[in-house]
N, C-alpha and C positions, 0 to 999 in steps of 0.2 A: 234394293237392300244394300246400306254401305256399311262393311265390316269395320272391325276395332281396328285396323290394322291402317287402313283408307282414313278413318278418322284422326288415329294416331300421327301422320303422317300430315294432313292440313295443320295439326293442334302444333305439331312441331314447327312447318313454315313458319306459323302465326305468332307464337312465341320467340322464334331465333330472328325473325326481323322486324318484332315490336315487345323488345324485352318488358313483362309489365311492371319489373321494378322502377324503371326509367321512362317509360313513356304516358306520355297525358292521357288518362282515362278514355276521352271522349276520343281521340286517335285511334285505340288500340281497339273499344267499342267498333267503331267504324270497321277498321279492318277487319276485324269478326265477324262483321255484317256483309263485306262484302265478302269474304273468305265463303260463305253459306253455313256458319256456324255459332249466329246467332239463335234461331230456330230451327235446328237442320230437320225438323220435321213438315217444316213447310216447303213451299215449292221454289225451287231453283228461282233465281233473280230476285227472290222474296227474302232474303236474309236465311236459308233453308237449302236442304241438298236432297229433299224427296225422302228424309228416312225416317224412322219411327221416332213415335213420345221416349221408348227405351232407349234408342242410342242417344237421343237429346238430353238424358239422366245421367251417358256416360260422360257424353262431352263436361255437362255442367260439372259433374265432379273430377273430372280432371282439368279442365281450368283451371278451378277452386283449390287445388294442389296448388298448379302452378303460381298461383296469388295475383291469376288475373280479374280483372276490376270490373265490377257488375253494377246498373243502376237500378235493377231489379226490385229494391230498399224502399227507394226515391219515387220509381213510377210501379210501383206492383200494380197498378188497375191495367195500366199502359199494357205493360207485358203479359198479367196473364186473361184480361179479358178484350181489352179493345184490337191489341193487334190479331189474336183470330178472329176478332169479328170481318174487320179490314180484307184480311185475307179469304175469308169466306164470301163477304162480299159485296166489298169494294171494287171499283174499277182499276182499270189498270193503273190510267195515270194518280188516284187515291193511293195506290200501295208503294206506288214509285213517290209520291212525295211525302208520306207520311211514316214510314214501316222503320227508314234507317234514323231518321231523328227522335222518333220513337223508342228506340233501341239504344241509343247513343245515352239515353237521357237530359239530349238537347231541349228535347220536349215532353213534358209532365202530360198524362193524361188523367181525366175524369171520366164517371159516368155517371151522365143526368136520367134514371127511371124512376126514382119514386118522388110521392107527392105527398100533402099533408094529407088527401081523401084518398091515395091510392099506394097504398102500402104492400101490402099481401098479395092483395089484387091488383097487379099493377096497370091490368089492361083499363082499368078504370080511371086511368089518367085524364087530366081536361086540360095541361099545356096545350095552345093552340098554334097550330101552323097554317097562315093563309098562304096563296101564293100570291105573287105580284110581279106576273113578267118573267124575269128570270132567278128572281127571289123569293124567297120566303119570307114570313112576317111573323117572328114567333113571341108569347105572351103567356104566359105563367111562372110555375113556383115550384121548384124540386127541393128535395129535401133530404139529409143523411147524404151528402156528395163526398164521398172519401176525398181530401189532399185537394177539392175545388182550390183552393186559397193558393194553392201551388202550380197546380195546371194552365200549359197554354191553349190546348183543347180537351174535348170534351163527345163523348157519345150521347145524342140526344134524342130521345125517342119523343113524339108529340104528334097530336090531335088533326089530322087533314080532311077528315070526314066526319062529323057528327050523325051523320043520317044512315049511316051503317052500324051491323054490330061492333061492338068495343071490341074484339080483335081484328078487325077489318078494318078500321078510318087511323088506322096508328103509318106514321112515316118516320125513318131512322134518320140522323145529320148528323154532320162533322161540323162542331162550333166552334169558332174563337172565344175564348172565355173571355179577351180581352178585348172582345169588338161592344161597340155601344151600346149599352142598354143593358149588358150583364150585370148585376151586382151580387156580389157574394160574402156573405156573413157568416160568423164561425157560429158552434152550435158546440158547448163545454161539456162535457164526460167526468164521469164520477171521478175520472182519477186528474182531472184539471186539465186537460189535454183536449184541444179541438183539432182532432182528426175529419172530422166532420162538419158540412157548412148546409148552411138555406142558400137556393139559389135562385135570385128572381131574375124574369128575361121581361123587359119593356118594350115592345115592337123590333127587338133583335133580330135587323137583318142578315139571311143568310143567303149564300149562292147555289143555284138547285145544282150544279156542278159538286158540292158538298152533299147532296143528298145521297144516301146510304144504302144502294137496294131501290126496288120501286116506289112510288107513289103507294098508299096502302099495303105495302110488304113491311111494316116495319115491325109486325111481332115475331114472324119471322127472324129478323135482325135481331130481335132482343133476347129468342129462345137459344143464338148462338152464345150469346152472350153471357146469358144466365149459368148455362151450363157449364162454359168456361170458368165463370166465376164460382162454379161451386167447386171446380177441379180443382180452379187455384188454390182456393181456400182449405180445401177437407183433402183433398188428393194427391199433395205432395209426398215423396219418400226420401225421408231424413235419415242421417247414419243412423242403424241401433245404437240406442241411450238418447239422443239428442232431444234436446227444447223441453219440456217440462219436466216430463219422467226422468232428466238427468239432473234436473236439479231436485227433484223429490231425494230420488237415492243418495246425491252431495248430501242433503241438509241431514236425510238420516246419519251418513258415517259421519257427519261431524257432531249430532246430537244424541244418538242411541244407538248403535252400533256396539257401545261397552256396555250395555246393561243386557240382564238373562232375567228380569223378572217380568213376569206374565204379561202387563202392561205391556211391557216392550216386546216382546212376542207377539201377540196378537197385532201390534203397529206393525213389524217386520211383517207379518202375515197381511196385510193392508197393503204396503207396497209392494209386494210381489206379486197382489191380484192386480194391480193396478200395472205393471210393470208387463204380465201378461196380456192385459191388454192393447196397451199402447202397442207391444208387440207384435199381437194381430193385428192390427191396423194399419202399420209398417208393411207388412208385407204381403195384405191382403190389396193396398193401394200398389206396390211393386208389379204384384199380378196382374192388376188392373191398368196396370199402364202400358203394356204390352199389347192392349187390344184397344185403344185409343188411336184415332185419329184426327188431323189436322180438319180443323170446322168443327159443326156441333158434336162433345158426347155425346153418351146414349145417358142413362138412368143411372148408371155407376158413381155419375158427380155427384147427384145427389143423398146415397148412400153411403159417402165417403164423406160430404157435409156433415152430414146430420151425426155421424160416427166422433167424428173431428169437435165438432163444439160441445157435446156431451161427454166427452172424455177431459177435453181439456177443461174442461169446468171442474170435473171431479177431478181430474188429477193437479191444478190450482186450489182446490180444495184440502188437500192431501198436501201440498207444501207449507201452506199456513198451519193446518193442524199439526205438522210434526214442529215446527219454529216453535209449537206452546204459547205462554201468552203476549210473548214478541210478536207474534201474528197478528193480533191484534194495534201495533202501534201503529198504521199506516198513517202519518199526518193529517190532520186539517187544514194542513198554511201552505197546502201545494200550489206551485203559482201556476197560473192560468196561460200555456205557454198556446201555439202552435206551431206543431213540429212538420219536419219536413220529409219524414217516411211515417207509414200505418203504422201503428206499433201494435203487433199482433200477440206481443208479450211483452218483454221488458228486463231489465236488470235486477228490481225487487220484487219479489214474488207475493208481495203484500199488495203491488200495484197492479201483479198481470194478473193476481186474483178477483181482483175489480173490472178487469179490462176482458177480462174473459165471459162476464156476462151477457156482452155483445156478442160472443159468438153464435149463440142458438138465436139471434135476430137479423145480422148482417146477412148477404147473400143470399135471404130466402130462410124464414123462422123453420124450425124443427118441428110445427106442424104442417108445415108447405111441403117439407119433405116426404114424411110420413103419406100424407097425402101421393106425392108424384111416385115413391115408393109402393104406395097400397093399389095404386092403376096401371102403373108401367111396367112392375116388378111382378107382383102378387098376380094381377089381373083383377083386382078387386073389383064394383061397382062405385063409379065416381058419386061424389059428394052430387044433392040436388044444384042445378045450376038455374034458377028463374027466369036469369037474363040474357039467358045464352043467346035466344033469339029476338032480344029487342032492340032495338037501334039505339046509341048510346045516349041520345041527345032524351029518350024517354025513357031512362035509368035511373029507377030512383038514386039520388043524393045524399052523401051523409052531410 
């Protein structure tokens, strides 16, 4: 357990001899990294000082005072899904060369898990990995790769066994995005934005020194991952007010806030359910973070998912309706950029009304949750599974 006080006291070193108004990001990163106050909930040597998700929320927001400089933006897949993967497990010399460039945002990360036939289900992946020696030989097609276009590696799960069950012939790897036989294509979003790419691998060799975990352990590897990724996504704790619900409340005081007729009433009565909401979620995740640990959550990720993208959908909902029929102008002639962070919202709220329909699909749809909610949580009895027990290579195909 490291007190505010211990924290206090690195946060200070860190700042009085790498002031972040004057020193170069990726410097001061560095020094954070090795300071143990990149992650401090991971383990010592690891960018980490052993302490909790909670003190990791204080550090972050006392930084964040301090107007120290985060790539967070830039590599969110990096930060909140691949480096606990890494650290969970990865080998040594893995965490030692990959964890502080990672951090730094020397190095942009991906993750390659879904497919055109394996979406939902991802264990029904058919990327193949042969071996060859001290190599692998990998060949297929992923698909929805958040920031590929930006990344210098990549999390990759693929095929080593056909002749076992599909959670069984899966193996996890650390790829170069930029080694032979990668190619990566954008894949454009309703709001002209290619956040997202197709990724094809042509006999893309890798070094089994890159390999992630065991031979056949690599569902394993991806259930870390997964779950990471739903924390990231649905289980952060933002100031009260902040990201949607604060701009719902702006556009009210600036649009109805003077008016006392009914209409207006019943909107004010809209945003304040909506306001309680977000609320509880705030601080039902605060709680929740407190009994997390470094490697896989438990089921809390994805109750914090599934909470996170059905709210913000409705509460994007609720920004355009109060704007009236300004809501409505979101252009046609947006240009078709690709940008260099996720954009998990945005500046107009006519666009992160659009961009928020990805949310109940990224990370695992909000019936996958439901789903891992109604067995893990509830105890419910699981969905029939046919294929549980057949080898993947005799799995019907879509």
């Amino acid at each position: 357990m490291t007190t505010e006080a211990e924290l206090d006291q690195l946060i200070d070193e860190l700042v009085g001899e790498y002031p972040p108004a004057t020193t170069d990001p990726v410097t001061f990163l560095g020094a954070q990294f090795d300071q143990g106050l990149a992650w401090v909930h991971f383990p010592v040597g690891q960018g980490g000082l052993g302490a909790t998700p909670a003190e990791q929320l204080y550090v972050l927001r006392r930084l964040a005072r301090l107007g120290a400089p985060t790539a967070m933006g830039r590599n969110v897949i990096g930060y909140g899904m691949c480096a606990p993967t890494i650290v969970a497990h990865g080998t040594d010399e893995q965490q030692q060369r990959f964890l502080r460039p990672l951090f730094t945002g020397e190095e942009i990360w991906c993750q390659l898990f879904s497919e055109p036939g394996a979406g939902s289900d991802v264990a029904t992946l058919a990327t193949r990995a042969v071996r060859d020696g001290d190599e692998w030989i990998v060949t297929g097609q992923k698909v929805w790769t958040t920031l590929a276009h930006q990344a210098a590696y990549g999390l990759l799960i693929a095929r080593t066994n056909p002749d076992v069950v599909k959670h069984k012939g899966i193996t996890a790897f650390l790829v170069d995005m930029h080694a032979p036989g990668v190619d990566v294509r954008p894949l454009y979003q309703a709001t002209g934005e290619a956040e997202f790419n197709e990724c094809f691998f042509n006999e893309v060799r890798i070094p089994d020194t890159r390999r992630l975990g065991g031979v056949g352990e690599g569902w394993h590897v991806s259930i870390t991952t997964l779950m990471n990724e739903r924390v990231s996504i649905g289980g952060t704790v933002p100031p009260r007010g902040w990201g949607l619900i604060g701009e719902a409340v702006k556009i009210w005081r600036q649009r109805w806030s003077g008016r006392s007729d009914a209409y207006a009433l019943s909107v004010r009565s809209e945003l304040l359910q909506a306001w309680v909401r977000n609320e509880v979620g705030r601080l039902t995740n605060w709680r929740a973070s407190d009994l997390r640990k470094a490697g896989t959550p438990g089921p809390e990720g994805s109750v914090a998912k599934l909470a996170f993208a059905e709210e913000n959908q409705r509460t994007s909902e609720l920004c355009v309706n109060l704007m009236g029929a300004e809501g409505m102008l979101y252009g046609s002639d947006y240009p078709q950029v690709r940008p260099v962070e996720s954009a998990m919202t945005g500046g107009d709220m006519r666009k992160a009304f659009i961009r928020m329909r990805a949310n109940s699909i990224e990370g695992g749809t909000s019936e996958v949750m439901r789903n891992i909610i109604g067995e893990r949580v509830l105890g419910l009895p699981g969905e029939p599974r046919n294929d549980k027990d057949v080898p993947w290579k005799d799995v019907l195909k879509s």
